[in-house]
KOLGU-4560 file (N, C-alpha, C; in nm, 3 decimals, padded with zeros to 5 digits):
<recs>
<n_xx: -03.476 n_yy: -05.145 n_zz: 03.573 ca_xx: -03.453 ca_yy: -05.059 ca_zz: 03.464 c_xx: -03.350 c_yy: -04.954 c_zz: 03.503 mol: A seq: 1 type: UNK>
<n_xx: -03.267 n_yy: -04.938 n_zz: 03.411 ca_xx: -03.163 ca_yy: -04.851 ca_zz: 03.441 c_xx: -03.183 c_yy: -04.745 c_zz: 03.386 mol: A seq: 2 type: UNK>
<n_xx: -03.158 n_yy: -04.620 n_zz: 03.390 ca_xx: -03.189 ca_yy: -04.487 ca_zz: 03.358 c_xx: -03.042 c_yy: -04.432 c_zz: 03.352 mol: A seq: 3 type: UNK>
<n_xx: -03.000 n_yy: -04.430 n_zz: 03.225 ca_xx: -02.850 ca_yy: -04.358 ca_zz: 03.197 c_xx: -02.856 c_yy: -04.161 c_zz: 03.218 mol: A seq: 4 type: UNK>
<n_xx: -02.780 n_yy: -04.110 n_zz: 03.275 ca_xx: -02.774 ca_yy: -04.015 ca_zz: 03.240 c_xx: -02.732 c_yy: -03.970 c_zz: 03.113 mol: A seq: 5 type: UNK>
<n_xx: -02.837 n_yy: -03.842 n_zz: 03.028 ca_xx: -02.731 ca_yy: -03.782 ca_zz: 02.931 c_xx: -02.612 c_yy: -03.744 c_zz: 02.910 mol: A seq: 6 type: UNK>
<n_xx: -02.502 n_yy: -03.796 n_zz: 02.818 ca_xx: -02.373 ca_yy: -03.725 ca_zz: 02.808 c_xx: -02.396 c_yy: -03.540 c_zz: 02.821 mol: A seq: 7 type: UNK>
<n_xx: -02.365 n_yy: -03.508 n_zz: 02.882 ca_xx: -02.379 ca_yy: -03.357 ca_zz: 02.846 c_xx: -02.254 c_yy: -03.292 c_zz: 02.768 mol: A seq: 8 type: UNK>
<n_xx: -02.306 n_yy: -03.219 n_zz: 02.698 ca_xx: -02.224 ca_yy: -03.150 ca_zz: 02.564 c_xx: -02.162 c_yy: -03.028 c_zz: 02.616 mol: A seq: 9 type: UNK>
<n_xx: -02.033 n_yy: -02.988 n_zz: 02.566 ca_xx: -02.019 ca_yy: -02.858 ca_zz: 02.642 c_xx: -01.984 c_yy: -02.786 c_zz: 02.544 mol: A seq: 10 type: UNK>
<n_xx: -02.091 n_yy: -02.679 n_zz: 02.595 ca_xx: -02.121 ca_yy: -02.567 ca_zz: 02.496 c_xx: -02.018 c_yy: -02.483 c_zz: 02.450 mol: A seq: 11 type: UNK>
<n_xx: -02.024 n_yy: -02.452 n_zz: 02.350 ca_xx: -01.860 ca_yy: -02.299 ca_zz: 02.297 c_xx: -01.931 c_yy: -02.191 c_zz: 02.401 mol: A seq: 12 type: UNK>
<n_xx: -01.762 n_yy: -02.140 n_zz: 02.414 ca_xx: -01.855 ca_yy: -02.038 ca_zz: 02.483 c_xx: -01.871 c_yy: -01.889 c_zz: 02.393 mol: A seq: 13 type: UNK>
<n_xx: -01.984 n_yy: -01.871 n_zz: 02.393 ca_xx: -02.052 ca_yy: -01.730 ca_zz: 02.332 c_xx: -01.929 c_yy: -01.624 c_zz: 02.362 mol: A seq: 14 type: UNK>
<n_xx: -01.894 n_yy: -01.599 n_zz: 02.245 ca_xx: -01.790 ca_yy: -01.468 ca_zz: 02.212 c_xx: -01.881 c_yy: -01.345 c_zz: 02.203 mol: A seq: 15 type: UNK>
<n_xx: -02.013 n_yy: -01.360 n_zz: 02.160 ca_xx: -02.091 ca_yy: -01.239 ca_zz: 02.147 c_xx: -02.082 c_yy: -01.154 c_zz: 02.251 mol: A seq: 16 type: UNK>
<n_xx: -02.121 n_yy: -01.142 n_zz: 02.370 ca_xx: -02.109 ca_yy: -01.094 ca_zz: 02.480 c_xx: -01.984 c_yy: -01.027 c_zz: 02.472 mol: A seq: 17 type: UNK>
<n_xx: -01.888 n_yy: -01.127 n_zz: 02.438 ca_xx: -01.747 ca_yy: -01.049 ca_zz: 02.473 c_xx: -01.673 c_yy: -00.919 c_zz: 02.361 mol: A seq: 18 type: UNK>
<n_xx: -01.732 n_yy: -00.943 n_zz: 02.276 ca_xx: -01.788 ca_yy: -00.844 ca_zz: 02.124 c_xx: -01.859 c_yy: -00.722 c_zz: 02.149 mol: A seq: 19 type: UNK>
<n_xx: -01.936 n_yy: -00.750 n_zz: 02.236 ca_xx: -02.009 ca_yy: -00.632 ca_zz: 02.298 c_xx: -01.945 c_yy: -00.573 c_zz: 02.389 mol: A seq: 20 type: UNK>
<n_xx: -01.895 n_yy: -00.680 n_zz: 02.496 ca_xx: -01.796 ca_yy: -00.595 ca_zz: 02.626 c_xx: -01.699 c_yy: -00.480 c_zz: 02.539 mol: A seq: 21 type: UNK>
<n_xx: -01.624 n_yy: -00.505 n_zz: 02.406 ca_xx: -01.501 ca_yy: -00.489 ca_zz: 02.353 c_xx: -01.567 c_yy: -00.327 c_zz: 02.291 mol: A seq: 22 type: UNK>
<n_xx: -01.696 n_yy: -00.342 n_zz: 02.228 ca_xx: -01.688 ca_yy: -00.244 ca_zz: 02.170 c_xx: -01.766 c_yy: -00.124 c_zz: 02.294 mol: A seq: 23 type: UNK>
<n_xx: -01.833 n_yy: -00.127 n_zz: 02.423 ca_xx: -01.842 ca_yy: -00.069 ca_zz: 02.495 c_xx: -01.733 c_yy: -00.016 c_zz: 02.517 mol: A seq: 24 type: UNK>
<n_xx: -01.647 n_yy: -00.102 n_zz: 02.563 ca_xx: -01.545 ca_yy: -00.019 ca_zz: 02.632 c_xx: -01.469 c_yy: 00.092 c_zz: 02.498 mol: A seq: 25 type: UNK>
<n_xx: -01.480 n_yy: 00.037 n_zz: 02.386 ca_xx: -01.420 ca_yy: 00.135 ca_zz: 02.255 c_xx: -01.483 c_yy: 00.239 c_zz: 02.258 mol: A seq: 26 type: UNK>
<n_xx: -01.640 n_yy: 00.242 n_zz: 02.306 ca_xx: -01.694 ca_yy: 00.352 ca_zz: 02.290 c_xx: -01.648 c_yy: 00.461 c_zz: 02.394 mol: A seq: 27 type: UNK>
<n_xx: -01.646 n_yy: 00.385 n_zz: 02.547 ca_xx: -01.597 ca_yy: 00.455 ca_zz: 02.651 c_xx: -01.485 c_yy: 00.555 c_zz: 02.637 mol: A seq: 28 type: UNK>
<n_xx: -01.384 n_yy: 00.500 n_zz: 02.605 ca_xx: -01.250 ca_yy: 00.572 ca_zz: 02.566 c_xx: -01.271 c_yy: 00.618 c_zz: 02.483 mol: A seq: 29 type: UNK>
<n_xx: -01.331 n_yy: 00.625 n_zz: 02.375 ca_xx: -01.345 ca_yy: 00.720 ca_zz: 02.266 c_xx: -01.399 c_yy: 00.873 c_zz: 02.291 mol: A seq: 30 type: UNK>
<n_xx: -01.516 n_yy: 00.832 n_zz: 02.369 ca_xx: -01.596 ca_yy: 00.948 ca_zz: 02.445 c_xx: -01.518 c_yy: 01.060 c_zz: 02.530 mol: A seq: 31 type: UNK>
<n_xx: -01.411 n_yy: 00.962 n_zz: 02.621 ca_xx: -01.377 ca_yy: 01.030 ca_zz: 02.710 c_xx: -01.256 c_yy: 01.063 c_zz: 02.702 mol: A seq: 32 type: UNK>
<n_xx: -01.183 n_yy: 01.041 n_zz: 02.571 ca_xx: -01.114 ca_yy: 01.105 ca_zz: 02.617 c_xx: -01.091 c_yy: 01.246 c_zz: 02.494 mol: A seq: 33 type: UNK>
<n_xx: -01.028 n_yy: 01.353 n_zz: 02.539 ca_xx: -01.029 ca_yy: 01.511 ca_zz: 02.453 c_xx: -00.916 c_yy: 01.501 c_zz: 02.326 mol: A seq: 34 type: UNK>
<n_xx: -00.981 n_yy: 01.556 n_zz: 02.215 ca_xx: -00.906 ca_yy: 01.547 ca_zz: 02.108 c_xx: -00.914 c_yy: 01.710 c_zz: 02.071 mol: A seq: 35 type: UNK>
<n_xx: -00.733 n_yy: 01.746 n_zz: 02.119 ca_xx: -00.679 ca_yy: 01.870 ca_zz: 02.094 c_xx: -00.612 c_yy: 01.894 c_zz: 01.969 mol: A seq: 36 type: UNK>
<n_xx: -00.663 n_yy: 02.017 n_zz: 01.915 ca_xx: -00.529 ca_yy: 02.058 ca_zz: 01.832 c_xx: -00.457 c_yy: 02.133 c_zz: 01.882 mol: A seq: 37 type: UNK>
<n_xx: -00.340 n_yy: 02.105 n_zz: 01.876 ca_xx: -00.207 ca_yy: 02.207 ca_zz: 01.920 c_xx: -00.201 c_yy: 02.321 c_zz: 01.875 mol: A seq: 38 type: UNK>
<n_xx: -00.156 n_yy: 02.408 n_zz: 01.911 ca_xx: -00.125 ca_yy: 02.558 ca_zz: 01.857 c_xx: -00.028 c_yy: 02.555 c_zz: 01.753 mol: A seq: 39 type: UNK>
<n_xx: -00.005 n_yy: 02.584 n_zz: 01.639 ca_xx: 00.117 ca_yy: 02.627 ca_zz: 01.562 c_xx: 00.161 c_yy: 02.718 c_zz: 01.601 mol: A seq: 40 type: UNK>
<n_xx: 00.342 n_yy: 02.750 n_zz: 01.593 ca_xx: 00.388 ca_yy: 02.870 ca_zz: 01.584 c_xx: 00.442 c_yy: 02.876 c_zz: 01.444 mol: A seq: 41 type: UNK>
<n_xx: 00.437 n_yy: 02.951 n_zz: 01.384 ca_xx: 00.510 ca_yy: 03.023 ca_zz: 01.260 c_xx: 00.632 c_yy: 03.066 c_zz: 01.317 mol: A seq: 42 type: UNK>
<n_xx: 00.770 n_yy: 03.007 n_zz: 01.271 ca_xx: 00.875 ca_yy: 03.125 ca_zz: 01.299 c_xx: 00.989 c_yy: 03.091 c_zz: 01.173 mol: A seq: 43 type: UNK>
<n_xx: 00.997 n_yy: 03.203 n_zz: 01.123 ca_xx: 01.101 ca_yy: 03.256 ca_zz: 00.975 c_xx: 01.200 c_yy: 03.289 c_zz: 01.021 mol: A seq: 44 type: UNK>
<n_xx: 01.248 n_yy: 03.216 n_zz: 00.987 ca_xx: 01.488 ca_yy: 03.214 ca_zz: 00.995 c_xx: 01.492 c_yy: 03.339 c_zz: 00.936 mol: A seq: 45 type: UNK>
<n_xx: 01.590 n_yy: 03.412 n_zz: 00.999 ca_xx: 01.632 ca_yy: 03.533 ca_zz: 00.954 c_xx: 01.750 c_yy: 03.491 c_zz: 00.836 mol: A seq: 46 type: UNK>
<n_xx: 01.687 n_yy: 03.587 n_zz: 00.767 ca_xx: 01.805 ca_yy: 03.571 ca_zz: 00.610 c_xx: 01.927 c_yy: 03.586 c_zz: 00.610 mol: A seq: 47 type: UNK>
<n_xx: 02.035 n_yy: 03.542 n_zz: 00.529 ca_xx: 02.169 ca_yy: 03.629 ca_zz: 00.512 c_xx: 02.201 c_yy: 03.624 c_zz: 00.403 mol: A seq: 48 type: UNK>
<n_xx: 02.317 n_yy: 03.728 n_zz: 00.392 ca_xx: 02.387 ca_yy: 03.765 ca_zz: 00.248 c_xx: 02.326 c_yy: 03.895 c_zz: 00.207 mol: A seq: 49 type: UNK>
<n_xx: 02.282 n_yy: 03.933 n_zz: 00.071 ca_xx: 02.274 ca_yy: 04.029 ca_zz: 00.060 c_xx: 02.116 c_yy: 04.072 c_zz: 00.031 mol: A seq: 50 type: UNK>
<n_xx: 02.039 n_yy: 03.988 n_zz: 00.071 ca_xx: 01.881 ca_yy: 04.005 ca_zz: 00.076 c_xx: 01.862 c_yy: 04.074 c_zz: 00.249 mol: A seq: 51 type: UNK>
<n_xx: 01.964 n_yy: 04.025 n_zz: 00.298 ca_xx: 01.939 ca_yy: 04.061 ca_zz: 00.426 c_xx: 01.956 c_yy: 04.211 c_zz: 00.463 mol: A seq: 52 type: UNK>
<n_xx: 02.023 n_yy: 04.271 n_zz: 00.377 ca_xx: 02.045 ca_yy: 04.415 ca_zz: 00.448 c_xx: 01.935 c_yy: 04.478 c_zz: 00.349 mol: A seq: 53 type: UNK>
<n_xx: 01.806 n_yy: 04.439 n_zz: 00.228 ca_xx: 01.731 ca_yy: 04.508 ca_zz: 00.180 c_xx: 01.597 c_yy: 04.497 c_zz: 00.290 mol: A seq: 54 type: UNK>
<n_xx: 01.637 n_yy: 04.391 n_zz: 00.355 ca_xx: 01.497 ca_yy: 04.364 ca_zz: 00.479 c_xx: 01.541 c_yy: 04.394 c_zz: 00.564 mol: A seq: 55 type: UNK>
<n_xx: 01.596 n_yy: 04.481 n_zz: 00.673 ca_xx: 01.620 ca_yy: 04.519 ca_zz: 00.778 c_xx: 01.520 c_yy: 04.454 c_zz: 00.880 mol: A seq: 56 type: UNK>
<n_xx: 01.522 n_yy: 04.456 n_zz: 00.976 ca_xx: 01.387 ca_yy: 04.467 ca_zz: 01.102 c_xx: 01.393 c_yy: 04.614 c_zz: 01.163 mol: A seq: 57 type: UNK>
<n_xx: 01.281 n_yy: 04.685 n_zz: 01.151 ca_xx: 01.237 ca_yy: 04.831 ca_zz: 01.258 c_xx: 01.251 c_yy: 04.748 c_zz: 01.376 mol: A seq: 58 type: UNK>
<n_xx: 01.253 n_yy: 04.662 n_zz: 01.428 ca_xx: 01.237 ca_yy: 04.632 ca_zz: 01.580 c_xx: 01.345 c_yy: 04.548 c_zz: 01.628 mol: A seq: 59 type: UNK>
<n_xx: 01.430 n_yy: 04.517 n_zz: 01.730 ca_xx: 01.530 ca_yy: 04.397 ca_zz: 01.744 c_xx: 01.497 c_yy: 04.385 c_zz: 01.906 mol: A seq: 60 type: UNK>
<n_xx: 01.437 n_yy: 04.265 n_zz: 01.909 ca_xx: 01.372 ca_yy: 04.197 ca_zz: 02.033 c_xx: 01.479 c_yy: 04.101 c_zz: 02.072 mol: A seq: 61 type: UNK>
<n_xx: 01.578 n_yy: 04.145 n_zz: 02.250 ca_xx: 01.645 ca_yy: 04.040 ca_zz: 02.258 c_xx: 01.571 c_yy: 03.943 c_zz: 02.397 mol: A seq: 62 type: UNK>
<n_xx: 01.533 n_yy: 03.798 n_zz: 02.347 ca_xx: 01.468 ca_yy: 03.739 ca_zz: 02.466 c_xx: 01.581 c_yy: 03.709 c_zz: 02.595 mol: A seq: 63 type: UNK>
<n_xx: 01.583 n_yy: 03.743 n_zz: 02.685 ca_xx: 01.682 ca_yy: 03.689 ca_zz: 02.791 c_xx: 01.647 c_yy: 03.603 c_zz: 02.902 mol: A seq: 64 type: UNK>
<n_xx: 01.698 n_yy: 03.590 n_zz: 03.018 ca_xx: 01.685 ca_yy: 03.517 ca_zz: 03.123 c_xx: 01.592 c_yy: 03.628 c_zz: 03.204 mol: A seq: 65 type: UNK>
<n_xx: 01.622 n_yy: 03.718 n_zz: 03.218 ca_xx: 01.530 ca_yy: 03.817 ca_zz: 03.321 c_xx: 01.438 c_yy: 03.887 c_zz: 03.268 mol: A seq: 66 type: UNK>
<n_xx: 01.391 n_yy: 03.902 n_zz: 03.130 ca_xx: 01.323 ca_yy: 03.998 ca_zz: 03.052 c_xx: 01.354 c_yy: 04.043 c_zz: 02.892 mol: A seq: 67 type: UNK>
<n_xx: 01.262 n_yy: 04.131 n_zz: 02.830 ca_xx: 01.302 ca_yy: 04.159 ca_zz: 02.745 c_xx: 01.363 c_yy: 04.233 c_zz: 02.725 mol: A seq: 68 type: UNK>
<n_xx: 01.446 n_yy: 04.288 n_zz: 02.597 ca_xx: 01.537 ca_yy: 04.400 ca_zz: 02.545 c_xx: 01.468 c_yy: 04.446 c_zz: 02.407 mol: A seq: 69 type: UNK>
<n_xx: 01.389 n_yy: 04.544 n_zz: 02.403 ca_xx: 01.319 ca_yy: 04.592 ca_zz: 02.305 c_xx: 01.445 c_yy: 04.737 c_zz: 02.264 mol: A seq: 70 type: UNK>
<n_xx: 01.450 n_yy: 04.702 n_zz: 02.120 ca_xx: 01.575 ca_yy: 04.848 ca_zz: 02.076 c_xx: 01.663 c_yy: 04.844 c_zz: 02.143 mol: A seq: 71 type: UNK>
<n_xx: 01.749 n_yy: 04.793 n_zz: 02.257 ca_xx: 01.837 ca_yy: 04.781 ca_zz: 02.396 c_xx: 01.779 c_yy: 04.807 c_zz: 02.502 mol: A seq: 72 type: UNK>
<n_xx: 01.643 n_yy: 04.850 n_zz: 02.509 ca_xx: 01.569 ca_yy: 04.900 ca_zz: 02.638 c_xx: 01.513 c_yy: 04.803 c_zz: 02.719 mol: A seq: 73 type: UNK>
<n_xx: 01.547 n_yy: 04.753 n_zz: 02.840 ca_xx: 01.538 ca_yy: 04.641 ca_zz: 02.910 c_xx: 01.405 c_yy: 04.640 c_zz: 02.973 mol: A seq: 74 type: UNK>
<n_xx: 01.283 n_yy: 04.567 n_zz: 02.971 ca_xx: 01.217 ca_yy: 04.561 ca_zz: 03.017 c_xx: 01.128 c_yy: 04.430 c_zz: 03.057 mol: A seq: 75 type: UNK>
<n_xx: 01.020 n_yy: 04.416 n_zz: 03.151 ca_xx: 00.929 ca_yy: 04.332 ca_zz: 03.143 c_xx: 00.861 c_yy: 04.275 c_zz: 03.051 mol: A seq: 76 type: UNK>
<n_xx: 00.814 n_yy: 04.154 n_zz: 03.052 ca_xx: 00.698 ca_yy: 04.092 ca_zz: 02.925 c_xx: 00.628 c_yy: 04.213 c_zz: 02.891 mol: A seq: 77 type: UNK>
<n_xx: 00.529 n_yy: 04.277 n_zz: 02.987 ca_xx: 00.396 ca_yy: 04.330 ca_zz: 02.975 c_xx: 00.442 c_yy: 04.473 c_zz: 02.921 mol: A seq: 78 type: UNK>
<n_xx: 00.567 n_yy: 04.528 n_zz: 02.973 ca_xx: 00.616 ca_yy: 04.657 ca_zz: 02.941 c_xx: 00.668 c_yy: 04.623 c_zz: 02.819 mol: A seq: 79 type: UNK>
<n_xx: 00.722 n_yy: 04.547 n_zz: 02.774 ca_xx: 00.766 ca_yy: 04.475 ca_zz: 02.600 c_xx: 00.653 c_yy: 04.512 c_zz: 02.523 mol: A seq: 80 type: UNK>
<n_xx: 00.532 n_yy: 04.411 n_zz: 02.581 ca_xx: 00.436 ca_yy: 04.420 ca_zz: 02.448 c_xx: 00.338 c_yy: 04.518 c_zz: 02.469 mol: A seq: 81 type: UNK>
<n_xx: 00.367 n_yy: 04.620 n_zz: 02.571 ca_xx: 00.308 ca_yy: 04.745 ca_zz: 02.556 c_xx: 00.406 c_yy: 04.841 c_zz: 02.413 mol: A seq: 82 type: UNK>
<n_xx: 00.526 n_yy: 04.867 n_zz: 02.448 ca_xx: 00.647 ca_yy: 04.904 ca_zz: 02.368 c_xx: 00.631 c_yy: 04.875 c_zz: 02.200 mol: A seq: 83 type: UNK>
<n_xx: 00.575 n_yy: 04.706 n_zz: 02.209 ca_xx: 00.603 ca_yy: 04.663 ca_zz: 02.037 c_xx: 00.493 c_yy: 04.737 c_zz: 02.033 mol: A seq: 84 type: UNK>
<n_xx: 00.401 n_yy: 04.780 n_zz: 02.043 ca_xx: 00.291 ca_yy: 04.777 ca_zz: 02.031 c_xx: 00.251 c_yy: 04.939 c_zz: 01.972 mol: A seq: 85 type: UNK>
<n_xx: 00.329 n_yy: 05.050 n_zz: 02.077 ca_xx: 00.346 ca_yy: 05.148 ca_zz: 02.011 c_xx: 00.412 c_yy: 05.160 c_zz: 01.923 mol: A seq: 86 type: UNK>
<n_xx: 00.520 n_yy: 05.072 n_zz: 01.878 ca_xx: 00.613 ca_yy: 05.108 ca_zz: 01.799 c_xx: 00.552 c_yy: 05.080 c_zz: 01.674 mol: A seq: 87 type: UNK>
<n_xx: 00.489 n_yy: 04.994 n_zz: 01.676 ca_xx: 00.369 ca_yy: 04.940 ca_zz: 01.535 c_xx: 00.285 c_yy: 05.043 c_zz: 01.520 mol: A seq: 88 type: UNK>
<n_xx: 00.240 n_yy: 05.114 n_zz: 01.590 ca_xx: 00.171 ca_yy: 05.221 ca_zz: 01.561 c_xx: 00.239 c_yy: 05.317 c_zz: 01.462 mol: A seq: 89 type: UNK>
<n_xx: 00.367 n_yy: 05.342 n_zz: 01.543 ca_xx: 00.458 ca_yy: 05.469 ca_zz: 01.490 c_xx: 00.472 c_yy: 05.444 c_zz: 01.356 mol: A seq: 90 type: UNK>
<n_xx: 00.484 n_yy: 05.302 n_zz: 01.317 ca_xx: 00.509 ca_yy: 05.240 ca_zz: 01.182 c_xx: 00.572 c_yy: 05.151 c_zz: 01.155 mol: A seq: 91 type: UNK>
<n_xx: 00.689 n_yy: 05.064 n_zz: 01.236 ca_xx: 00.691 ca_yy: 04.936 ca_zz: 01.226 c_xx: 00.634 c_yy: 04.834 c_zz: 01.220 mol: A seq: 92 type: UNK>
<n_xx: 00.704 n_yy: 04.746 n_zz: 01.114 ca_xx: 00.635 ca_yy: 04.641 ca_zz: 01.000 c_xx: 00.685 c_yy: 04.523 c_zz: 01.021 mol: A seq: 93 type: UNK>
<n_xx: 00.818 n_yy: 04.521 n_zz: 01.067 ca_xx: 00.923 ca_yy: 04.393 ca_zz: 01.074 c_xx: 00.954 c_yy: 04.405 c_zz: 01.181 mol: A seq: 94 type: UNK>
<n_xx: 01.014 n_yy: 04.275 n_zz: 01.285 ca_xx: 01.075 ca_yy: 04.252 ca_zz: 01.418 c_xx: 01.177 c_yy: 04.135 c_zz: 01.406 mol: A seq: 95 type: UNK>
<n_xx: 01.286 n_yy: 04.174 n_zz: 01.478 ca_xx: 01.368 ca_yy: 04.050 ca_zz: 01.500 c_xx: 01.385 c_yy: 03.973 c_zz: 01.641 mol: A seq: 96 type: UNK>
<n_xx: 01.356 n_yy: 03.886 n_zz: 01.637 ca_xx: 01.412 ca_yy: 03.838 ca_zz: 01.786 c_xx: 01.528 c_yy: 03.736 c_zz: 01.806 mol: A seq: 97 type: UNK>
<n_xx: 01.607 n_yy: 03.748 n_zz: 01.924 ca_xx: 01.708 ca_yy: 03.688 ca_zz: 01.877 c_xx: 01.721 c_yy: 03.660 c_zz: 02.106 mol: A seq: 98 type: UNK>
<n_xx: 01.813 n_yy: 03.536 n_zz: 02.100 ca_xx: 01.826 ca_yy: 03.492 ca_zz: 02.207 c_xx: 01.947 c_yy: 03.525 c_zz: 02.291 mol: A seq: 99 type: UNK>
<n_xx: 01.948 n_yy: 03.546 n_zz: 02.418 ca_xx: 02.055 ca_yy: 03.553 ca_zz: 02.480 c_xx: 02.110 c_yy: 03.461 c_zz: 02.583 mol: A seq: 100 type: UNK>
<n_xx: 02.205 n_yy: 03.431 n_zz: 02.660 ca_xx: 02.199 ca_yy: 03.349 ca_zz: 02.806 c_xx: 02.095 c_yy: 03.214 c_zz: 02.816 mol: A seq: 101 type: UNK>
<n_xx: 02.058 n_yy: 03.141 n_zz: 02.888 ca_xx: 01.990 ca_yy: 03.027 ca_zz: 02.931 c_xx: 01.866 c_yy: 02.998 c_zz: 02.880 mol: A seq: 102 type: UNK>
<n_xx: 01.815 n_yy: 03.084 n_zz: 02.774 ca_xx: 01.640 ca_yy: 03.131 ca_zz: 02.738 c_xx: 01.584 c_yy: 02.971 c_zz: 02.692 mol: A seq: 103 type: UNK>
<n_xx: 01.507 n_yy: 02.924 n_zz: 02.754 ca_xx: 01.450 ca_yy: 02.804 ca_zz: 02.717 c_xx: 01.348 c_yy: 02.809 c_zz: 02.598 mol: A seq: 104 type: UNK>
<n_xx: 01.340 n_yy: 02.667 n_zz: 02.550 ca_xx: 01.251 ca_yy: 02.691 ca_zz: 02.442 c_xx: 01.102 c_yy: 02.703 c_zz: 02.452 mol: A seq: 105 type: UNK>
<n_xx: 01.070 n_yy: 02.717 n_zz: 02.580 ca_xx: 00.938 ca_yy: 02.801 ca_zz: 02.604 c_xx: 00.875 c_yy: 02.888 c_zz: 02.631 mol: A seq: 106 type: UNK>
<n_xx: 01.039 n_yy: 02.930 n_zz: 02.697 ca_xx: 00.981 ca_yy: 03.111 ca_zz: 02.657 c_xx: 00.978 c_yy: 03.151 c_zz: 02.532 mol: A seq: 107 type: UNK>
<n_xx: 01.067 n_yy: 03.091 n_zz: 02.432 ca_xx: 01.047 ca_yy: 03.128 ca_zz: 02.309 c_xx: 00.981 c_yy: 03.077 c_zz: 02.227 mol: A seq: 108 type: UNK>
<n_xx: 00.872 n_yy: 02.995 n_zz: 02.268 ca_xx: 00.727 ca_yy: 02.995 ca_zz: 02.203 c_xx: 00.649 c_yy: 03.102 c_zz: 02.272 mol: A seq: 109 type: UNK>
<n_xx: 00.641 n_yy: 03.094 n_zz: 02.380 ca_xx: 00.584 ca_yy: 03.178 ca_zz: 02.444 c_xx: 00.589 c_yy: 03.319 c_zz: 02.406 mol: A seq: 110 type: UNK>
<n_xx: 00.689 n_yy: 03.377 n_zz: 02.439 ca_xx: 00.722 ca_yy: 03.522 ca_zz: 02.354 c_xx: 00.689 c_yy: 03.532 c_zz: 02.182 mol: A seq: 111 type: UNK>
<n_xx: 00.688 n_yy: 03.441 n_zz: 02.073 ca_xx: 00.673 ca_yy: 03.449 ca_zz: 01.948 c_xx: 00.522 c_yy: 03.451 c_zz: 01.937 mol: A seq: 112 type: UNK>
<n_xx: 00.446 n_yy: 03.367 n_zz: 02.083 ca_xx: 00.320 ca_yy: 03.350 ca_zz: 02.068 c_xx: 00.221 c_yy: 03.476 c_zz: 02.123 mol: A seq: 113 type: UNK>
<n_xx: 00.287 n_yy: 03.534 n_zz: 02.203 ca_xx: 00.263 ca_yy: 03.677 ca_zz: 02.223 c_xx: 00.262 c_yy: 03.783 c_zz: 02.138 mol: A seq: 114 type: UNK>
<n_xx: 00.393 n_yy: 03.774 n_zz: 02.087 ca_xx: 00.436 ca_yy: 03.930 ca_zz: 01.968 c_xx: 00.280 c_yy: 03.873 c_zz: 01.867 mol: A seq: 115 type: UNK>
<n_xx: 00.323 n_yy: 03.732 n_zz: 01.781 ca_xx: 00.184 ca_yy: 03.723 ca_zz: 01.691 c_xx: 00.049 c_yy: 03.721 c_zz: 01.727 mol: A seq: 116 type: UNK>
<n_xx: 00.009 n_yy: 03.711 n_zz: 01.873 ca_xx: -00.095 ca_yy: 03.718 ca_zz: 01.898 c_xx: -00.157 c_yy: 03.902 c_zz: 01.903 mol: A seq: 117 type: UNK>
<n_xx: -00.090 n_yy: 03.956 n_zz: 01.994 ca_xx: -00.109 ca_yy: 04.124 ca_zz: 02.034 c_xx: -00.031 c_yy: 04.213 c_zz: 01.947 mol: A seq: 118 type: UNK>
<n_xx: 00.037 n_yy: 04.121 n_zz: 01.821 ca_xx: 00.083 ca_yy: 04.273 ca_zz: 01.736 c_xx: 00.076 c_yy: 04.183 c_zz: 01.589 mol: A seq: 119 type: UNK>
<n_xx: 00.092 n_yy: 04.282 n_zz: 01.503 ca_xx: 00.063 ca_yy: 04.242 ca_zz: 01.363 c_xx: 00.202 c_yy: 04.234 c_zz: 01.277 mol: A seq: 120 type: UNK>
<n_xx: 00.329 n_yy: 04.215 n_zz: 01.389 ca_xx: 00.401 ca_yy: 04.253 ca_zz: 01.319 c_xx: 00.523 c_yy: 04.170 c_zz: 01.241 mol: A seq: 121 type: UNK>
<n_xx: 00.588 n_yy: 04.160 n_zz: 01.147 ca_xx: 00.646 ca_yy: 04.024 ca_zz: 01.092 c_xx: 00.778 c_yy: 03.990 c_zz: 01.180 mol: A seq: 122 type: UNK>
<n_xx: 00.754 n_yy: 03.878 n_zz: 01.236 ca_xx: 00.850 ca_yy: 03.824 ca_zz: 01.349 c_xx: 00.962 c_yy: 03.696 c_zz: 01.257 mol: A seq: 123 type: UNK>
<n_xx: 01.079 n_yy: 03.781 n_zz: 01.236 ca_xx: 01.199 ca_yy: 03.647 ca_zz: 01.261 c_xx: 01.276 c_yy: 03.628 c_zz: 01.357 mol: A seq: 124 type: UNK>
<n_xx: 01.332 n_yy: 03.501 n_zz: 01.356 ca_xx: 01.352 ca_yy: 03.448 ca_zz: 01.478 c_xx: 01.545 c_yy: 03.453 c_zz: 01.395 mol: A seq: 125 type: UNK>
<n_xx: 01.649 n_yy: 03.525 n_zz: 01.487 ca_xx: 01.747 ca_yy: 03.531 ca_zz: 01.424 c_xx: 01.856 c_yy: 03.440 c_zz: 01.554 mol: A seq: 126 type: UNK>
<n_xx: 01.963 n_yy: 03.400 n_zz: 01.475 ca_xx: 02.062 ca_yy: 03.369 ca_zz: 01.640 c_xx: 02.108 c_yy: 03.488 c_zz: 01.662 mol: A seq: 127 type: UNK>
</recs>
């Protein structure tokens, strides 16, 4: 008597598992990794023509390579926004800032993000 072996069938292979691997790992990365919001800066083009001389700025902030120039008075960051700071007191409402020499564009977030953070006061950004 002969005894055949069964053909053996070959099975699909189970995607389930791999459905599961897929959405673990979706969960993983989802978890881990940080969802920031960026900071906005607000900054208003300075006007021209003849609206421009009814809005003056009380303040003219020049950003440079070595420091600031508050009114022409040359000083440090910290001595700056000590300066705007009284001057808002005294009664300034408006500020201009305007760029000089090599000033990168992070100091001038940086500096716009300062004046609006530690003063209340309306900042355009002029050339």
């Amino acid at each position: 008597m002969r005894i055949e072996t069964p053909v053996r069938r070959r099975r699909p292979i189970g995607l389930t598992s791999l459905i599961d691997v897929i959405f673990l790992l979706l969960l993983f990365f989802m978890l881990s990794s940080s969802f920031t919001r960026f900071a906005q800066v607000e900054i208003t083009a300075g006007r021209q023509g003849a609206s421009a001389a009814s809005s003056r700025p009380d303040i003219i902030i020049r950003l440079m390579e070595d420091g600031w120039q508050v009114n022409g008075e040359t000083l440090a960051k910290e001595a700056a926004m000590t300066r705007l700071s009284e001057l808002q007191a005294a009664g300034a409402q408006k500020a201009a800032l305007t760029l000089r020499g090599e000033v990168t564009s992070q100091a001038l977030i940086d500096a716009v993000e300062a004046i609006n953070t530690k003063t209340t006061l309306q900042l355009s950004v002029a050339n």
